[in-house]
Structure formats: C-alpha cells, structure tokens
MDTraj code that builds the backbone (N, CA, C; nanometers):
import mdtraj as md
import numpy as np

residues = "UNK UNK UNK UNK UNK UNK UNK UNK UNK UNK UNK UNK UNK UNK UNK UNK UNK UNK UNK UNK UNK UNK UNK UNK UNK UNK UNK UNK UNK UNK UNK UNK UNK UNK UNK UNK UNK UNK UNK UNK UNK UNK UNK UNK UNK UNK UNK UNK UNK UNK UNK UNK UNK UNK UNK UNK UNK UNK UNK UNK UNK UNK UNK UNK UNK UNK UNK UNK UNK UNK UNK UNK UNK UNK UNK UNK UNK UNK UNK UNK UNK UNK UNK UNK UNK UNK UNK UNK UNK UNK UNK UNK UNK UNK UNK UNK UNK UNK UNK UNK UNK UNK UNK UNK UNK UNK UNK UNK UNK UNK UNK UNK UNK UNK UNK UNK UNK UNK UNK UNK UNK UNK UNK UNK UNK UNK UNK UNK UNK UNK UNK UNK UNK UNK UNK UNK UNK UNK UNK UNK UNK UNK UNK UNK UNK UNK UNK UNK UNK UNK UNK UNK UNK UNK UNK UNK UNK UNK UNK UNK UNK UNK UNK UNK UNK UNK UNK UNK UNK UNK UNK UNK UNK UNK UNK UNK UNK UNK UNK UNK UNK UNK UNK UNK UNK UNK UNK UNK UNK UNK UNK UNK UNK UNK UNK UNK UNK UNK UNK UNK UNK".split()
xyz = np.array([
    [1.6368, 0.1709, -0.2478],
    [1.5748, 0.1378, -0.3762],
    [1.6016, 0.2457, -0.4794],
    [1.5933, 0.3857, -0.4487],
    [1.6035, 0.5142, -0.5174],
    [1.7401, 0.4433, -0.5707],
    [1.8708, 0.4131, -0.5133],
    [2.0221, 0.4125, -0.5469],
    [1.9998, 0.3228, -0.6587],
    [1.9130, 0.2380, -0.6696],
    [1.9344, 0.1214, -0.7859],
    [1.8091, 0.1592, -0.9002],
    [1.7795, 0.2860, -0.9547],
    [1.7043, 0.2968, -1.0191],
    [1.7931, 0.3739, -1.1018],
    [1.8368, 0.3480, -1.2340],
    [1.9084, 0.4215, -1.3226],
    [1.7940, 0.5143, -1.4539],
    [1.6947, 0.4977, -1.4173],
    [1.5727, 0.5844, -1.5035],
    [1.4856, 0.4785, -1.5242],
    [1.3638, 0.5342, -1.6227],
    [1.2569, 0.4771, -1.6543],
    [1.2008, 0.4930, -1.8096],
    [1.1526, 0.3664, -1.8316],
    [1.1642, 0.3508, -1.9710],
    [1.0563, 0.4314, -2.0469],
    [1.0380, 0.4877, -2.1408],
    [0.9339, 0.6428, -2.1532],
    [0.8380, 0.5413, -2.2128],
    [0.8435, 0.4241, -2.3148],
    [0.7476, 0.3520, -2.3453],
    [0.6346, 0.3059, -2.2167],
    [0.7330, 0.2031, -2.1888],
    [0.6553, 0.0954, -2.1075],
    [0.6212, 0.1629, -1.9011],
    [0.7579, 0.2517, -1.9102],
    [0.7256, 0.3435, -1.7267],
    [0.7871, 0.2354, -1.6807],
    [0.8284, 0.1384, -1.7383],
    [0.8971, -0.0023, -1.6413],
    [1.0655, 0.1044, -1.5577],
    [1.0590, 0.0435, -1.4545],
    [1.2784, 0.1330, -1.3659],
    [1.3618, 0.0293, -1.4629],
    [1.4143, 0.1330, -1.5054],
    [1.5350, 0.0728, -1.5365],
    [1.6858, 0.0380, -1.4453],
    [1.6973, -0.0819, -1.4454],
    [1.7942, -0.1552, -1.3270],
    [1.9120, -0.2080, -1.4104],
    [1.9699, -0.1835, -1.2832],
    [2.1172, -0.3195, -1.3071],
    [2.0874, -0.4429, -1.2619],
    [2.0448, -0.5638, -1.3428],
    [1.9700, -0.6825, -1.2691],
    [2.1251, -0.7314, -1.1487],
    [2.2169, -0.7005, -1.2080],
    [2.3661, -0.7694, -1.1019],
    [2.3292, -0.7031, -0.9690],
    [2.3532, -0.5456, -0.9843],
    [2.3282, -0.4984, -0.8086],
    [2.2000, -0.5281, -0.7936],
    [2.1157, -0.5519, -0.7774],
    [1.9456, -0.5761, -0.7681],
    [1.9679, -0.7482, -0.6850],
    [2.0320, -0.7996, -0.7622],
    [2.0530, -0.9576, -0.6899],
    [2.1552, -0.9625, -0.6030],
    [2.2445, -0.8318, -0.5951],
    [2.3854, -0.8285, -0.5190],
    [2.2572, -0.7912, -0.3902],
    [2.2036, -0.6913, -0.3780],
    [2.0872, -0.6179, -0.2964],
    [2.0066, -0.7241, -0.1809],
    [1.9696, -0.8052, -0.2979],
    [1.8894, -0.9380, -0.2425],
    [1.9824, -0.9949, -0.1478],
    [2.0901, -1.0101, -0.1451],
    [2.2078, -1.1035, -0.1281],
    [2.2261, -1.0703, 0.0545],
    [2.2766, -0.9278, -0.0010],
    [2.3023, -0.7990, 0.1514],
    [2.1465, -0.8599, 0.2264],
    [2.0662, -0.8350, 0.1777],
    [1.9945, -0.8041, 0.2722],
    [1.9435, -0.9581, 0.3484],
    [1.9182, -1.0939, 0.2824],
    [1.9387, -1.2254, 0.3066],
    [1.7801, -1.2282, 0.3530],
    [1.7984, -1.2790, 0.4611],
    [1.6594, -1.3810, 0.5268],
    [1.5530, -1.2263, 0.6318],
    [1.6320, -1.1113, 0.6305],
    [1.5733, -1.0512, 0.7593],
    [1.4903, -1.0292, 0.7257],
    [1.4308, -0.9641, 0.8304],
    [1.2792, -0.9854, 0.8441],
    [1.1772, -0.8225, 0.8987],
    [1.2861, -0.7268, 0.9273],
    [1.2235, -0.6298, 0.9960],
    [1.1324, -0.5492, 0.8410],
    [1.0582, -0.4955, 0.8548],
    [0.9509, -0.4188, 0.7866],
    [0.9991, -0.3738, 0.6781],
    [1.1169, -0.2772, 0.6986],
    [1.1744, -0.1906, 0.5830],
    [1.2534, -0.3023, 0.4557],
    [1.2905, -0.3636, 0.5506],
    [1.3878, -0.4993, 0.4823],
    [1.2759, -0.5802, 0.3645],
    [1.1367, -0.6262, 0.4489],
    [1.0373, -0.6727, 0.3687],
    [1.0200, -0.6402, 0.2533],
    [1.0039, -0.5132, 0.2730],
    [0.9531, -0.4005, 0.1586],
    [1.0478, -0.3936, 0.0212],
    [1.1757, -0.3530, 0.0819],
    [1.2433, -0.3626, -0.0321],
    [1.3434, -0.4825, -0.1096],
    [1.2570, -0.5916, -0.0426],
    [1.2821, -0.7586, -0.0861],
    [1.1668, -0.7585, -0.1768],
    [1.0740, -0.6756, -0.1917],
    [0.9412, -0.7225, -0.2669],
    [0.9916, -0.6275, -0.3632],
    [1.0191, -0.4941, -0.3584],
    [1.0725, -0.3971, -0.4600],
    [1.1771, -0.5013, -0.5528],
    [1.2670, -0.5514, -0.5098],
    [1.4029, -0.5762, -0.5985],
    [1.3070, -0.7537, -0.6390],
    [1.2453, -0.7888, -0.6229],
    [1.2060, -0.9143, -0.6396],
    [1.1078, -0.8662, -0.7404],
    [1.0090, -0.7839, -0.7514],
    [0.9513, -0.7144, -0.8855],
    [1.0067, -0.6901, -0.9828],
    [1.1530, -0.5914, -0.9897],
    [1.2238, -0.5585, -1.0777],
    [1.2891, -0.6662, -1.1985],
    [1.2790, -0.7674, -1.0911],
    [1.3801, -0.8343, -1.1384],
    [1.2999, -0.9907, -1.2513],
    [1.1724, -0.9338, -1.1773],
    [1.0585, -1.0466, -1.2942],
    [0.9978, -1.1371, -1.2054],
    [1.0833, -1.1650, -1.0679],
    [1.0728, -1.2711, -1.0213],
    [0.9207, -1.2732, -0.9250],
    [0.8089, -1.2158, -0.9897],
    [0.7263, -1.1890, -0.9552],
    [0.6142, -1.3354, -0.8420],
    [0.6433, -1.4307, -0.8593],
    [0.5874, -1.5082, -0.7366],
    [0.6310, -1.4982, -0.6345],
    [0.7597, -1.4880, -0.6621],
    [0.9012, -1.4835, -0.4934],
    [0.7981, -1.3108, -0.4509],
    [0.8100, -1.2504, -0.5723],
    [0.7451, -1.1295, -0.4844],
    [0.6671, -1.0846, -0.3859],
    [0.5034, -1.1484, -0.5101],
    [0.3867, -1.1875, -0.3939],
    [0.3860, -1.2677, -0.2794],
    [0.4463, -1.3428, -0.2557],
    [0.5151, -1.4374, -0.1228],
    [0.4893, -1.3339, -0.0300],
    [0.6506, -1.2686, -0.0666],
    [0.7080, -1.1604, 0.0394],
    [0.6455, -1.0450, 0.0653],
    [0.5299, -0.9777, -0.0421],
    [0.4384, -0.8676, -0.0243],
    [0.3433, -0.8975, 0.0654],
    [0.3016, -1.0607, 0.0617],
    [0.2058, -1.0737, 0.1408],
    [0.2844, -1.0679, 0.3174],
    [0.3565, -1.0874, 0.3315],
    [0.4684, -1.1106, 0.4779],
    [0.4594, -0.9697, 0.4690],
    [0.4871, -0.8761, 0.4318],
    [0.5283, -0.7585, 0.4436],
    [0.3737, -0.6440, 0.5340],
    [0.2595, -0.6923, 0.4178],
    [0.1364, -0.6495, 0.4859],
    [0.0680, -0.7119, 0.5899],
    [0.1198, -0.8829, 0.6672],
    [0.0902, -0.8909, 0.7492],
    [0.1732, -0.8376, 0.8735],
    [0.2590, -0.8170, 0.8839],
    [0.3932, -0.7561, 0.9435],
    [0.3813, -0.6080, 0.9939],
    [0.3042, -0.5278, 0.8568],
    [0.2492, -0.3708, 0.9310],
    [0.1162, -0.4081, 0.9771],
    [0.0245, -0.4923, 0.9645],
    [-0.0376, -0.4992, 1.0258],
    [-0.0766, -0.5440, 1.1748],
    [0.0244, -0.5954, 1.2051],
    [0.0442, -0.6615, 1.3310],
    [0.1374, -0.5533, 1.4368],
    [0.2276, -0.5076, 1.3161],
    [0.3315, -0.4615, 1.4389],
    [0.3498, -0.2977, 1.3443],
    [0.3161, -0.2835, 1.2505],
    [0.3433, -0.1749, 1.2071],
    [0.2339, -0.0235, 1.2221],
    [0.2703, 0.1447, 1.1919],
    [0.1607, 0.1934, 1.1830],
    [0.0946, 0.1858, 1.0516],
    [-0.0377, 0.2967, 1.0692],
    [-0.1132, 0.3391, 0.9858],
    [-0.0602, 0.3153, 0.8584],
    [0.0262, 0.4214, 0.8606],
    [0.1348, 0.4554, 0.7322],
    [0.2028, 0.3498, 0.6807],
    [0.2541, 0.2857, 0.7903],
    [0.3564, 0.1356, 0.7185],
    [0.2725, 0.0571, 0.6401],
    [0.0814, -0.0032, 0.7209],
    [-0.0467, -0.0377, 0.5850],
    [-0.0391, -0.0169, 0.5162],
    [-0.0585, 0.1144, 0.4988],
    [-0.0923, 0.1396, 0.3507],
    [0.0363, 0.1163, 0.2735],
    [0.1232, 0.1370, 0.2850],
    [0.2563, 0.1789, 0.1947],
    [0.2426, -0.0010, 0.1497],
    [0.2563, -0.0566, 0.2421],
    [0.2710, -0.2357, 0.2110],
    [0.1705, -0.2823, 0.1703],
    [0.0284, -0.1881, 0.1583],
    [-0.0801, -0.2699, 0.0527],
    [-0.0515, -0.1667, -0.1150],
    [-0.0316, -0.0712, -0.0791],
    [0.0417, -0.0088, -0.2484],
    [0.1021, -0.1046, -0.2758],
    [0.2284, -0.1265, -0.2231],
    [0.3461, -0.2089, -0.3013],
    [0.2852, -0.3588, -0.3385],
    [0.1836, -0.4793, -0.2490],
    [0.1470, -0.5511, -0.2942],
    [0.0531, -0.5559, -0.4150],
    [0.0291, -0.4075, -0.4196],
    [-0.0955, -0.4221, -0.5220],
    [-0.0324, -0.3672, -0.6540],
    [0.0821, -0.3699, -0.6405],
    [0.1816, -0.2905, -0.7441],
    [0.2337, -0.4706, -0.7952],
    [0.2748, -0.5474, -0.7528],
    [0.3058, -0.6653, -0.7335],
    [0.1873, -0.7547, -0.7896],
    [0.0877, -0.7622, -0.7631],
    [-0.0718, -0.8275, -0.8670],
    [-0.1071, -0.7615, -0.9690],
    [-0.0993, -0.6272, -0.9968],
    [-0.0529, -0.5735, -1.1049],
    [0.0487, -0.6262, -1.2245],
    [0.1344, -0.6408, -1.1651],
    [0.2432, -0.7119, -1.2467],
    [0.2385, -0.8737, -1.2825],
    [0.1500, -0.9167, -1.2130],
    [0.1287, -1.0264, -1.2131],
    [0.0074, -1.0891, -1.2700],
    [-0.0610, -0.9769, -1.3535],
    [-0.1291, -0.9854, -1.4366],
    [-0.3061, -0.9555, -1.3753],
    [-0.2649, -0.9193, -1.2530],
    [-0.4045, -0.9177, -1.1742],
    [-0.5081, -0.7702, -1.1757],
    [-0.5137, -0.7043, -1.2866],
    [-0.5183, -0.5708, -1.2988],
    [-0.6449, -0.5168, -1.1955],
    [-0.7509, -0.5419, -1.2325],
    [-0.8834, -0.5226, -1.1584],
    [-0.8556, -0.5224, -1.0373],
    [-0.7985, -0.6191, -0.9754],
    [-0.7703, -0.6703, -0.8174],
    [-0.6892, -0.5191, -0.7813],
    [-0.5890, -0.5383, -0.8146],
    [-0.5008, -0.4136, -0.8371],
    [-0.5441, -0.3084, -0.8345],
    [-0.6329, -0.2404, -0.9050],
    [-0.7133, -0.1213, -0.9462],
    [-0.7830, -0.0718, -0.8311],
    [-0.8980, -0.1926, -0.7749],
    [-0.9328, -0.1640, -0.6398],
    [-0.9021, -0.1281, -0.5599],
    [-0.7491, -0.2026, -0.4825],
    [-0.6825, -0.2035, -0.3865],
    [-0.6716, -0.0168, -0.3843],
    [-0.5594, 0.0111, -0.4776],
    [-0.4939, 0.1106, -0.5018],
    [-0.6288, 0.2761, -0.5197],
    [-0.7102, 0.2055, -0.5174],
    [-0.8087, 0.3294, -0.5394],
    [-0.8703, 0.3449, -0.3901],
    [-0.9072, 0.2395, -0.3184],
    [-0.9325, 0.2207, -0.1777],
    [-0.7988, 0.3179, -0.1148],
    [-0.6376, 0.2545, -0.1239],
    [-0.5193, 0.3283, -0.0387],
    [-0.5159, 0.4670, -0.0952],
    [-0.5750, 0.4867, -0.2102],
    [-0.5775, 0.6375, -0.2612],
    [-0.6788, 0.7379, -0.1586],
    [-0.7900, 0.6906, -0.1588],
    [-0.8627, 0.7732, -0.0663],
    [-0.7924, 0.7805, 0.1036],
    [-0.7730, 0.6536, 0.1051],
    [-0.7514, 0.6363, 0.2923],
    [-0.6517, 0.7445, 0.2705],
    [-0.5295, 0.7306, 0.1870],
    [-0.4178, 0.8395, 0.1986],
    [-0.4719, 0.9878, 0.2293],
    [-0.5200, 1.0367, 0.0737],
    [-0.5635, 1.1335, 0.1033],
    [-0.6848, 1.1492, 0.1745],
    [-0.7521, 1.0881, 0.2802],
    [-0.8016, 1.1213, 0.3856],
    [-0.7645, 1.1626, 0.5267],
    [-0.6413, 1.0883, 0.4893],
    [-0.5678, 1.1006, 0.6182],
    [-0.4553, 1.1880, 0.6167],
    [-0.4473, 1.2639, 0.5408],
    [-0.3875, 1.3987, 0.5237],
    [-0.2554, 1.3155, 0.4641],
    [-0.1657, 1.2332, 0.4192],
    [-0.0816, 1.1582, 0.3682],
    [-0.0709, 1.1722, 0.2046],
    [-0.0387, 1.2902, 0.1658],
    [-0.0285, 1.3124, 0.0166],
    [0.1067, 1.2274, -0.0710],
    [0.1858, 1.1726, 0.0098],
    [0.2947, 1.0824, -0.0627],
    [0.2587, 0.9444, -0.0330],
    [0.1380, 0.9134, 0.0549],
    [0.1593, 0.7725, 0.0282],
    [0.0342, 0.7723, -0.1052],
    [-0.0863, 0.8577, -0.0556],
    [-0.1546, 0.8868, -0.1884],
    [-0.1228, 0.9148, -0.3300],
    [0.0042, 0.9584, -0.3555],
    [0.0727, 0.9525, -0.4608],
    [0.1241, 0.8481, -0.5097],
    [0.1445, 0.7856, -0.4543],
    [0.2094, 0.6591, -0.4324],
    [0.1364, 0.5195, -0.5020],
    [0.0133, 0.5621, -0.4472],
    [-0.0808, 0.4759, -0.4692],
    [-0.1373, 0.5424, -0.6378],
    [-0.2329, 0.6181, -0.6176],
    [-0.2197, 0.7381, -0.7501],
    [-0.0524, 0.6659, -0.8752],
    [0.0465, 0.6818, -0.8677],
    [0.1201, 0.6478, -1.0142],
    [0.1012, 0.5148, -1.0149],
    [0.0824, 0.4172, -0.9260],
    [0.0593, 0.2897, -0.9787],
    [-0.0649, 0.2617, -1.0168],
    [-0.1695, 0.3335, -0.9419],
    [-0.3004, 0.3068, -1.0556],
    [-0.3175, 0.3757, -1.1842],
    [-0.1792, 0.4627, -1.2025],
    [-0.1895, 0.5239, -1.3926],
    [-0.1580, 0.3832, -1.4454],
    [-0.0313, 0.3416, -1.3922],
    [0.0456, 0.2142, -1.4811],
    [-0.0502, 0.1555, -1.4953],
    [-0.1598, 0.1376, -1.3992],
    [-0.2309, -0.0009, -1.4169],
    [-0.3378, 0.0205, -1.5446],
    [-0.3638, 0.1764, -1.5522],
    [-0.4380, 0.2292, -1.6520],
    [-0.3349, 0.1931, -1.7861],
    [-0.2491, 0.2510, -1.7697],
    [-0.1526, 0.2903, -1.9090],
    [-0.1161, 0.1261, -1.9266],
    [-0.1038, 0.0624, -1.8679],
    [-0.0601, -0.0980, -1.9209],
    [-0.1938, -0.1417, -1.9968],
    [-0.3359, -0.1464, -1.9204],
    [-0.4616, -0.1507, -2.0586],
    [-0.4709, -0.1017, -2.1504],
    [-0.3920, 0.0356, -2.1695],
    [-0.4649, 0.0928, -2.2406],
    [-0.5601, 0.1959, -2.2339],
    [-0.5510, 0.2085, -2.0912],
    [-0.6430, 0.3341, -2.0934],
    [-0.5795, 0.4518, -2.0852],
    [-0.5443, 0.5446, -2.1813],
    [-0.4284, 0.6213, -2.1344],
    [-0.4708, 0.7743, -2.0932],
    [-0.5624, 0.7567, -2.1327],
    [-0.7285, 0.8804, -2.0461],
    [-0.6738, 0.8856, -1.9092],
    [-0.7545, 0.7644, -1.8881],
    [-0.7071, 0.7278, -1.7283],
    [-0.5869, 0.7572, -1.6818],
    [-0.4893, 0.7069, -1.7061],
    [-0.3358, 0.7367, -1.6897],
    [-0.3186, 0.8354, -1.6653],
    [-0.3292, 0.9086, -1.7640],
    [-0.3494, 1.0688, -1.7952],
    [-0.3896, 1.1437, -1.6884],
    [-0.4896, 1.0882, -1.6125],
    [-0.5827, 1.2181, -1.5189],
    [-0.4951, 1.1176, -1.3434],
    [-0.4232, 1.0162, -1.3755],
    [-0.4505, 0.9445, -1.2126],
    [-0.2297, 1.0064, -1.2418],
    [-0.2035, 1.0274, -1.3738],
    [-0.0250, 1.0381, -1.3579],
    [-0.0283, 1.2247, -1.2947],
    [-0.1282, 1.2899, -1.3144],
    [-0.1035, 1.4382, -1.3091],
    [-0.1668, 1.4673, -1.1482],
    [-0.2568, 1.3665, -1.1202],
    [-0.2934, 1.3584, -0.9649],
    [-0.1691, 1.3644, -0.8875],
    [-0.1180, 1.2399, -0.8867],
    [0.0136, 1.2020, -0.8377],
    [0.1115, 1.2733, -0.8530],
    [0.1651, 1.3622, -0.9570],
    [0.2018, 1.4816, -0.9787],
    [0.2110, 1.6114, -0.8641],
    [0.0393, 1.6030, -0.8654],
    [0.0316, 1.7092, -0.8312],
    [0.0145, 1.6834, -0.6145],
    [-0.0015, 1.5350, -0.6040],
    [0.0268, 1.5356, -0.4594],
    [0.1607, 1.5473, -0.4354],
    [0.2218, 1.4874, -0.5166],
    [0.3586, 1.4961, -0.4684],
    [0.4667, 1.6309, -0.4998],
    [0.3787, 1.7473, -0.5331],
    [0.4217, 1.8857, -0.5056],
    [0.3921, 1.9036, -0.4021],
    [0.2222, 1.8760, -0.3193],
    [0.2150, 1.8910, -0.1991],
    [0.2782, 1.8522, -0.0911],
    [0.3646, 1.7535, -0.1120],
    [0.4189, 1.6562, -0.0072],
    [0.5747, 1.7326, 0.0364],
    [0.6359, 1.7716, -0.0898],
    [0.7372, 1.8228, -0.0977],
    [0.8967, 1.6949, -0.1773],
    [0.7830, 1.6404, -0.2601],
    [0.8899, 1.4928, -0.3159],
    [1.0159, 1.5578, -0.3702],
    [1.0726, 1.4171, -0.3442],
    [1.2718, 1.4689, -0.4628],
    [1.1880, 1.5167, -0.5938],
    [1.3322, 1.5516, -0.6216],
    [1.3628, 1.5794, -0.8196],
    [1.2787, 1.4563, -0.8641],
    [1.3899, 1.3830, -0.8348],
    [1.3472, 1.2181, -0.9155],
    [1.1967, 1.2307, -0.8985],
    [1.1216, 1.1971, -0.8008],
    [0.9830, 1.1482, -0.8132],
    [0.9446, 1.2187, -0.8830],
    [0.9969, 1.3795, -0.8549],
    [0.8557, 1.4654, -0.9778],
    [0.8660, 1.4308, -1.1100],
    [1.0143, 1.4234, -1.1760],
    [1.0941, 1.4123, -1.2670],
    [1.0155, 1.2637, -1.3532],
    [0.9696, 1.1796, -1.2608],
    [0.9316, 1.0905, -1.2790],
    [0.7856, 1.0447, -1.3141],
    [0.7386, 1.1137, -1.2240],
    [0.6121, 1.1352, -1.2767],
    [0.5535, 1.2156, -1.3983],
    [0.6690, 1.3523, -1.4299],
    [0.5761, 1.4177, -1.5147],
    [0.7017, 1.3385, -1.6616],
    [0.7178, 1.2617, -1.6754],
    [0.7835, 1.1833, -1.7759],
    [0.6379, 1.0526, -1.8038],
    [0.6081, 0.9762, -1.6917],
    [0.4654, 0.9599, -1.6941],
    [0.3782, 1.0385, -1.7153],
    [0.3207, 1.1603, -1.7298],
    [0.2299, 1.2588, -1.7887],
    [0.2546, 1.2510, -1.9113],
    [0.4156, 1.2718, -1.9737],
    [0.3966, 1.2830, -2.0808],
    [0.4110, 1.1931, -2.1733],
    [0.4048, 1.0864, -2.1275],
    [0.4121, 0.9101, -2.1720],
    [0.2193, 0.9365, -2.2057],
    [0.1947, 0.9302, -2.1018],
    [0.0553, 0.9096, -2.1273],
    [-0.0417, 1.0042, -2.2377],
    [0.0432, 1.1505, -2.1869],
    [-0.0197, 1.2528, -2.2977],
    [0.0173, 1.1829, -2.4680],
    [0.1205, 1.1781, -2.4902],
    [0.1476, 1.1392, -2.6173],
    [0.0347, 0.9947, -2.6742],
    [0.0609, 0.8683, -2.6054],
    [-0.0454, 0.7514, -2.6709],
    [-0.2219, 0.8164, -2.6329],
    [-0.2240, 0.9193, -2.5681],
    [-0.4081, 0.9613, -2.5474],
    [-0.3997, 1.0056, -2.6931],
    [-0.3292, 1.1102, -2.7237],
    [-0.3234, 1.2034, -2.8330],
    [-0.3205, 1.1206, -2.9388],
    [-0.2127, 1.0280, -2.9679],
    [-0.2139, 0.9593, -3.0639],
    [-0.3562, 0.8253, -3.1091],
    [-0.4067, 0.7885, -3.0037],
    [-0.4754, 0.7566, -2.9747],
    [-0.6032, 0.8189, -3.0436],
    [-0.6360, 0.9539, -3.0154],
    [-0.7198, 1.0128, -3.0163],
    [-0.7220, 1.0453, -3.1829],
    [-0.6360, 1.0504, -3.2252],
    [-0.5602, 1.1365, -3.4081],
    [-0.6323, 1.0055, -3.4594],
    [-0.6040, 0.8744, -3.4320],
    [-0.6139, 0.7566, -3.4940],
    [-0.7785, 0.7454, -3.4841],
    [-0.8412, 0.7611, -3.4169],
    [-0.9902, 0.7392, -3.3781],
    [-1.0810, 0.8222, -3.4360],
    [-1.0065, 0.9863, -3.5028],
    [-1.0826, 1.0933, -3.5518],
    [-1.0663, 1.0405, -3.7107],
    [-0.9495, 1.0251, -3.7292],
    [-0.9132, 0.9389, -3.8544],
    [-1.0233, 0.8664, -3.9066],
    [-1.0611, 0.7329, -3.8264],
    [-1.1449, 0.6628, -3.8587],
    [-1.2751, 0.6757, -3.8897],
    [-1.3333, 0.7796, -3.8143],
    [-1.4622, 0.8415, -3.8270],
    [-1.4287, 0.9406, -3.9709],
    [-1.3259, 1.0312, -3.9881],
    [-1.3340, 1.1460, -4.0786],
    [-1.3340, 0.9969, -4.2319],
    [-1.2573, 0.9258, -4.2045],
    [-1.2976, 0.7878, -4.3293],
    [-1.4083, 0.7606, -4.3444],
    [-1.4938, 0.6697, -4.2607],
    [-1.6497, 0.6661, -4.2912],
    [-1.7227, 0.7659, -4.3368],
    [-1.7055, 0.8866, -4.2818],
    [-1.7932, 0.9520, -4.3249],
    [-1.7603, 1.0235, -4.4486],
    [-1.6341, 1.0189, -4.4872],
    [-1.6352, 1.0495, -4.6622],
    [-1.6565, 0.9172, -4.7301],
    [-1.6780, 0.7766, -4.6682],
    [-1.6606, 0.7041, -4.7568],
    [-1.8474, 0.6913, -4.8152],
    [-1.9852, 0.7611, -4.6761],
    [-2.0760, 0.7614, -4.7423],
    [-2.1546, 0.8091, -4.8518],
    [-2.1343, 0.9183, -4.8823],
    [-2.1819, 0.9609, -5.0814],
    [-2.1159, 0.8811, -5.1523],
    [-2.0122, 0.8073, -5.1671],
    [-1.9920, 0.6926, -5.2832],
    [-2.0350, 0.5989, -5.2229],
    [-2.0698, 0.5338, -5.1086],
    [-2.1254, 0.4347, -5.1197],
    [-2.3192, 0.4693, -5.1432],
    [-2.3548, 0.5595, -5.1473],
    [-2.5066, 0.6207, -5.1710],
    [-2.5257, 0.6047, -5.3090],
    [-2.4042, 0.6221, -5.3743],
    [-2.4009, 0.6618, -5.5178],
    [-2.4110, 0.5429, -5.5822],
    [-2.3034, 0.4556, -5.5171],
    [-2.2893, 0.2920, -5.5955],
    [-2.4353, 0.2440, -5.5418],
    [-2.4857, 0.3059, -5.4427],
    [-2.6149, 0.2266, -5.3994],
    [-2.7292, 0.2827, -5.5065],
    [-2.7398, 0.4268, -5.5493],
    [-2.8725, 0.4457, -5.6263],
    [-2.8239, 0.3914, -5.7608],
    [-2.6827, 0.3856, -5.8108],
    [-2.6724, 0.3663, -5.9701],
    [-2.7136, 0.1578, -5.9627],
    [-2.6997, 0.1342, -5.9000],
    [-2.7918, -0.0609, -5.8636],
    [-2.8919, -0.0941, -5.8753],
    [-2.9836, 0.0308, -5.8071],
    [-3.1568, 0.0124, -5.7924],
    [-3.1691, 0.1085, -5.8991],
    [-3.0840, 0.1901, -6.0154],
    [-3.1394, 0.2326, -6.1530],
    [-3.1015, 0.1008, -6.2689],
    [-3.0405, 0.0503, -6.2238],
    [-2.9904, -0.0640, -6.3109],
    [-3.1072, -0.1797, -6.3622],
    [-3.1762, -0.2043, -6.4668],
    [-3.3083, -0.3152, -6.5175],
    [-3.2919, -0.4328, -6.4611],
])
top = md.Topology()
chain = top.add_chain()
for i, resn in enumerate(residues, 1):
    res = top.add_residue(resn, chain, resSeq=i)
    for name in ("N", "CA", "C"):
        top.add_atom(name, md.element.get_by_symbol(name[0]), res)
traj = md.Trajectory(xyz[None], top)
C-alpha cells in the first residue's frame, strides 16, 4: 500500500494515488482471501471511492482476524473498517470504534496500531471541523509513532497533518476573535443610536 501512495493532499489529508495502478493492484491480487490480501483490497477499494465494495470487504476482513487471526490482526482490521464508515459518511460510528482501538492499543503496549487508530480519529475530527480535536488526536499519533520507531513517511505524514490542522485551528480561531472584537466595538454606537431615540419627542 506504502508503494502506491504518491503523497497527501495538505487540504483535505486525502493519499494521493494513481487510480490505474490502484485498479492494476485490485486486479494482481483477484478473489484471495488470506488476511493481508483482505486488508489491502479494503485499502485500494477506499482510495479509489469505491466505498460500498469497501465496507463489504472490511467487514470479511474483521471477521477473518477474528476467527483465525491475532490480537493485533483485530484491531488493525477494526481501524481500517472504521476508517471505511468514516468515509462513508458514518462519523460518530467511526469516532467510537477508533477511540475504543485507541485505548485497547495503547493498553496493550501496541503504540503503532494506537497510532493508527489515533490519525484516523484526527481525520474524522478535521473532516467536521473540529480542528482542536485534530490538532491534539494528529500530535498523539505523532508522538506514538516516535515511540514505535515508524518510517520517514508515517512521521512525515503525520506532522504534515499537525500542520494541516494547526493552520484551519488558528485560522479558525483569528476569524472567531474577529467576530467578538466587531460586536463589541459595534456597542457604544449602537447605545448612542439607542439614547439619541428615547431623547427624540
């Protein structure tokens, strides 16, 4: 999946893909069925929009570690499904999931699958709008995945998400002080137009 990620878009955090190899990908890999294969049939089936074919296969994927897979393979295949209802417009549902695999991770001493879980509950923040949120769940993830010992890319990736998120909080924040520093110069003229009315016969 790493090989078919050519960057990430600083607006939206969406991977930027080659939709041709992404469906060439699909192609290679066909009908199989083993775990890893699952997984990254639901990855390239996200990318690519085709988000029902996704949830299909996310759901096969988490019954699959659950039956035959470990600890670790769970969680990783309820992140990715909940990365997948996310996208699919299911945010709340999403939010849960991913805050539940956040703790189990880091309970279970697993700081990359907790990370894992952690940048998709920023997106899920930063796609509302909450970019607060984003903000404090993109620098978590950040900062597990120093602990873990992640590639370039992931860190690279994440703190491009930090600063996605830092910028719309900030701006965010400029626009909101704005509004208040307006009202409140706009009250002595409106006091004023109010006493020169009730002096008026």
């Amino acid at each position: 999946m790493v090989g078919l990620i050519r960057g990430y878009d600083p607006e939206t955090l969406r991977e930027l893909i080659d939709p041709r190899e992404c469906e060439q990908r699909l192609e290679e890999i066909g009908a199989q069925r083993s775990l890893p294969d699952l997984m990254e049939r639901v990855w390239l089936l996200k990318v690519l929009g085709r988000f029902d074919e996704a949830l299909t296969v996310s759901e096969q994927s988490v019954r699959q570690a659950r039956m035959g897979g470990t600890r670790k393979d769970l969680l990783r295949a309820r992140v990715l499904h909940a990365s997948v209802v996310h996208s699919r417009g299911g945010s709340i549902a999403a939010e849960q999931e991913l805050t539940t695999c956040m703790a189990e991770g880091e309970g279970q001493g697993w700081p990359a699958i907790a990370a894992f879980a952690a940048q998709h509950r920023g997106r899920v923040h930063y796609d509302n709008g909450d970019f607060h949120s984003a903000r404090r769940d993109f620098k978590h993830a950040l900062f597990l995945r120093q602990q873990s010992g992640a590639s370039e890319d992931d860190l690279e990736s994440t703190l491009m998400a930090v600063d996605s998120a830092d910028q719309r909080w900030a701006h965010e924040s400029a626009q909101a002080h704005e509004s208040v520093s307006g009202d409140v110069a706009s009250e002595p003229a409106d006091l004023v137009e109010a006493a020169e009315r009730a002096a008026r016969p």
